[in-house]
N, C-alpha and C positions, 0 to 999 in steps of 0.2 A: 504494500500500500504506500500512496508517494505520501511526503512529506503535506502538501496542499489538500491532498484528500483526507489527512486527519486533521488538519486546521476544521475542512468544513462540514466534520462531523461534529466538532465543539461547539458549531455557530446555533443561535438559535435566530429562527426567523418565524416574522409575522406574515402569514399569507390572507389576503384581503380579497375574498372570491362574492363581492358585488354583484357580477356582472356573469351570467351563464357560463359563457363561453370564452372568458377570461379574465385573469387575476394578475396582480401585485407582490411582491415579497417585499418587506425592509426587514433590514438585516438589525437585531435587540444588541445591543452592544453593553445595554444592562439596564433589568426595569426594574421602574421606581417604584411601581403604584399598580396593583393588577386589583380587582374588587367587584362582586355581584352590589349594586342596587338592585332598588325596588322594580327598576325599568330599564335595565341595561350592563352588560360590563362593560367596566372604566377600566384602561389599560394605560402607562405613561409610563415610555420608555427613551431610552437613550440611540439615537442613531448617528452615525459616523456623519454623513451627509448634512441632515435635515436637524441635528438636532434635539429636542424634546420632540416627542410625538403624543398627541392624547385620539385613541382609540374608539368607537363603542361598538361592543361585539366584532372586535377587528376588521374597522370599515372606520379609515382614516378620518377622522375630523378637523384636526387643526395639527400645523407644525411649526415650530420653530424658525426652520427655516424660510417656508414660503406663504404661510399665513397675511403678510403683510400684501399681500397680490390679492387675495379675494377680503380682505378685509378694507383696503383702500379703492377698489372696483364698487362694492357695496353699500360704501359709504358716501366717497365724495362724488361721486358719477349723480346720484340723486339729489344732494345737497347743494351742490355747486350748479345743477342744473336749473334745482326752482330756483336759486339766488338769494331767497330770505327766510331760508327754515328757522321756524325758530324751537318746534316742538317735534323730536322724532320717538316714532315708536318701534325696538327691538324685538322681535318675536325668536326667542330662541336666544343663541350666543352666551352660553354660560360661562365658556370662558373667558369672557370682560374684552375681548378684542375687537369685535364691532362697536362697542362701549368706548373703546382708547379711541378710536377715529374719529368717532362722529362725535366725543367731547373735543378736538382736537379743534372744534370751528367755536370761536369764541362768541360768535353771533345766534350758537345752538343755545338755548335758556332753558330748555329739560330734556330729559333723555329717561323714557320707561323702559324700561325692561324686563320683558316676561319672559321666565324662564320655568320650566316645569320640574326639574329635579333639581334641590336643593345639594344634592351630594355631587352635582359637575361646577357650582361655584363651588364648593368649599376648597373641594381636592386643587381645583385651577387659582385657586388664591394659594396655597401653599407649594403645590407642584410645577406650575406653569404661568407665574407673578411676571416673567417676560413678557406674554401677550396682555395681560388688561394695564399695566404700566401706572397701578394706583387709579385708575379707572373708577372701582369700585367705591374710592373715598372722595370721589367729585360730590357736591353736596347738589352740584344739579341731575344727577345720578336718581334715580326713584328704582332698587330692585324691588322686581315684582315675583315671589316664588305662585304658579300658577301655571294651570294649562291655557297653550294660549291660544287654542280655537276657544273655550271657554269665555278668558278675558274680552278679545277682540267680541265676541257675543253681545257682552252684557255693560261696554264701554258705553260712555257717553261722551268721552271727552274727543276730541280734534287732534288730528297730529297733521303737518306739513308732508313729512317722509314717513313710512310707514317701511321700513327694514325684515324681510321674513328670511332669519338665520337657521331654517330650519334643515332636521339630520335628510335623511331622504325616505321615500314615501312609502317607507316601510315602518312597522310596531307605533311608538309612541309619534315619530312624524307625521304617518299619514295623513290626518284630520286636516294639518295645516296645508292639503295641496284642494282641496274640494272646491268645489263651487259654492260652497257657503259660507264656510270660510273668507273666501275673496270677496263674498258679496259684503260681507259685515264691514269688512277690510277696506269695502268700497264708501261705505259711508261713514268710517270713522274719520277718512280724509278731508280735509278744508277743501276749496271748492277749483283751487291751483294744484292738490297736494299728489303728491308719486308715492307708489308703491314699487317696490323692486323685490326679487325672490332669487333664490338658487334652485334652479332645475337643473342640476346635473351635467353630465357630456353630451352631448345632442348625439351624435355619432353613436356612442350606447347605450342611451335612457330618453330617444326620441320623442317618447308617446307622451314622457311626462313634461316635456316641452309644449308641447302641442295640447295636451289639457288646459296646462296655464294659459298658451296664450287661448285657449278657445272660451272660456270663461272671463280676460281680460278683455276681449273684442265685445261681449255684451255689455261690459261695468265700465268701460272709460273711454272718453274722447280719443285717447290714443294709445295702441297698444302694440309693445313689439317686446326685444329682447334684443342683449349685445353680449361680450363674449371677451374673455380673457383664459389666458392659457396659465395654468398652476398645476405645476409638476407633480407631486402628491394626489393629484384626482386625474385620475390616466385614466387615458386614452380619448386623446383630441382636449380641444378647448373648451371650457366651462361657460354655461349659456346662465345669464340672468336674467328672470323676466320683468317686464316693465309696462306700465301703465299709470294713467295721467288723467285727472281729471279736465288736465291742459292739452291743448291740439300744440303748444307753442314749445314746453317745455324741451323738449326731444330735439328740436332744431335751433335751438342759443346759438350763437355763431360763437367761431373759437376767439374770436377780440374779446367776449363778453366772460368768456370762460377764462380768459387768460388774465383778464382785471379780476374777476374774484377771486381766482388762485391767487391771486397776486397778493389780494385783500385778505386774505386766510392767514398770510405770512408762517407757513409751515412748510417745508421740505416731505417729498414724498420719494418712496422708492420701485414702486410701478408707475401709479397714478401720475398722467402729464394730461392739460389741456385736450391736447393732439392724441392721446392716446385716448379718450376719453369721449374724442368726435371719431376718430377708426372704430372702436369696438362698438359701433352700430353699423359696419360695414360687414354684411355678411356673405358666407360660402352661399353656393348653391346648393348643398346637401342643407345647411339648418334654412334658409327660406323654401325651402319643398313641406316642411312641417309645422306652417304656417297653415290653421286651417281654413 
């Protein structure tokens, strides 16, 4: 037996089979945190590459390394778009990193947060304090432990951006991909306000693209989806979806974008203007899934 082939019998790896007909490995270089809740296992381990990893039922959530790419897509793409959020609402994101962003704009005045499992904040305030960055002791911060098709139900209040951080649509996520969900979603928003979602790879979670926007084409003046590439959720580009109670929002020109970046006065490490008018430039495979 060669010397590399006992190396990589020592190794332990995470394999991530989402997806039927193909899967992920990242290599455990040493975990911190493995743990059944009520509604999931929580896994936080150490990889070479990426960093921290936090897991649930080994189907990647957030990393270390490349988190700052779908959490700066998530945030300032709808922010920077309406131009005077002042009130956004979180569905999801327990671990405080949509929360680091979108308090990042000092024009935001609240920030809710709904989150369903109280045990992916606590572990992410102690295991993963890189991604919410004190986040959680912003006093314009409101967490909200709850389910949040529930919350979004029985809200009364208004939000500008409406953030849906949610796992994918499968166990505890699914609720939040329904048509009534969006419908509630649709009327907690001011009458300018955006929602945005994560659906997945378009390339291999097509249909759950294509739900959102079939449901966003009934509830908003304008409805579409754009797309950034994060290594960590393989295979192709990551599609988020998008709607508006504005026909206008969607086409800000990039002068307008590039004074409020400007006016933000923060440094980003995906997120540019120009990157931000591209990722509503799409393939031809995800415009075929438009319904």
């Amino acid at each position: 037996m060669s010397e590399t082939t006992k190396q990589d019998e020592k190794q332990v790896w995470v394999t991530e089979s989402l997806h039927d007909h193909y899967a992920q490995r990242l290599r455990v270089d040493e975990m911190l945190y493995d743990s059944e809740t009520e509604h999931q296992r929580l896994k936080v381990f150490q990889n070479g590459t990426f960093g921290r990893i936090l897991t649930l039922d080994d189907v990647v959530q957030t990393t270390e390394g490349d988190n700052f790419i779908y959490h700066e897509m998530l945030t300032h793409v709808p922010i920077l778009a309406h131009g005077s959020a002042k009130r956004v609402l979180i569905i999801g994101g327990g671990d405080g990193g949509m929360a680091r962003e979108a308090l990042r704009h000092r024009t935001v005045e609240h920030v809710t947060m709904v989150e369903i499992d109280a045990g992916v904040v606590d572990f992410s305030k102690e295991y993963l304090p890189m991604l919410s960055q004190g986040a959680f002791d912003d006093p314009r911060l409101n967490l909200v432990i709850n389910d949040g098709a529930l919350f979004m139900k029985e809200t009364t209040e208004k939000f500008d951006v409406i953030i849906v951080d949610s796992t994918d649509p499968i166990g505890p996520g699914e609720v939040l991909f329904t048509d009534t969900f969006y419908g509630h979603a649709a009327r907690a928003l001011t009458e300018d306000g955006i929602i945005v979602t994560q659906n997945g790879v378009p390339f291999m979670q097509g249909d759950e693209l294509t739900g959102t926007l079939r449901a966003f084409q009934a509830l908003f003046a304008d409805a579409s989806c754009y797309l950034a590439t994060i290594p960590t959720y393989a295979g192709g580009p990551m599609a988020f979806g998008w709607g508006s109670h504005s026909s206008t929002n969607r086409s800000v020109s990039l002068t307008d974008l590039e004074a409020r970046f400007a006016a933000a006065g923060f440094e980003t490490n995906y997120y540019t203007p120009e990157v931000h008018k591209a990722a509503f430039a799409l393939p031809g495979y995800v415009q075929k899934l438009f319904p």
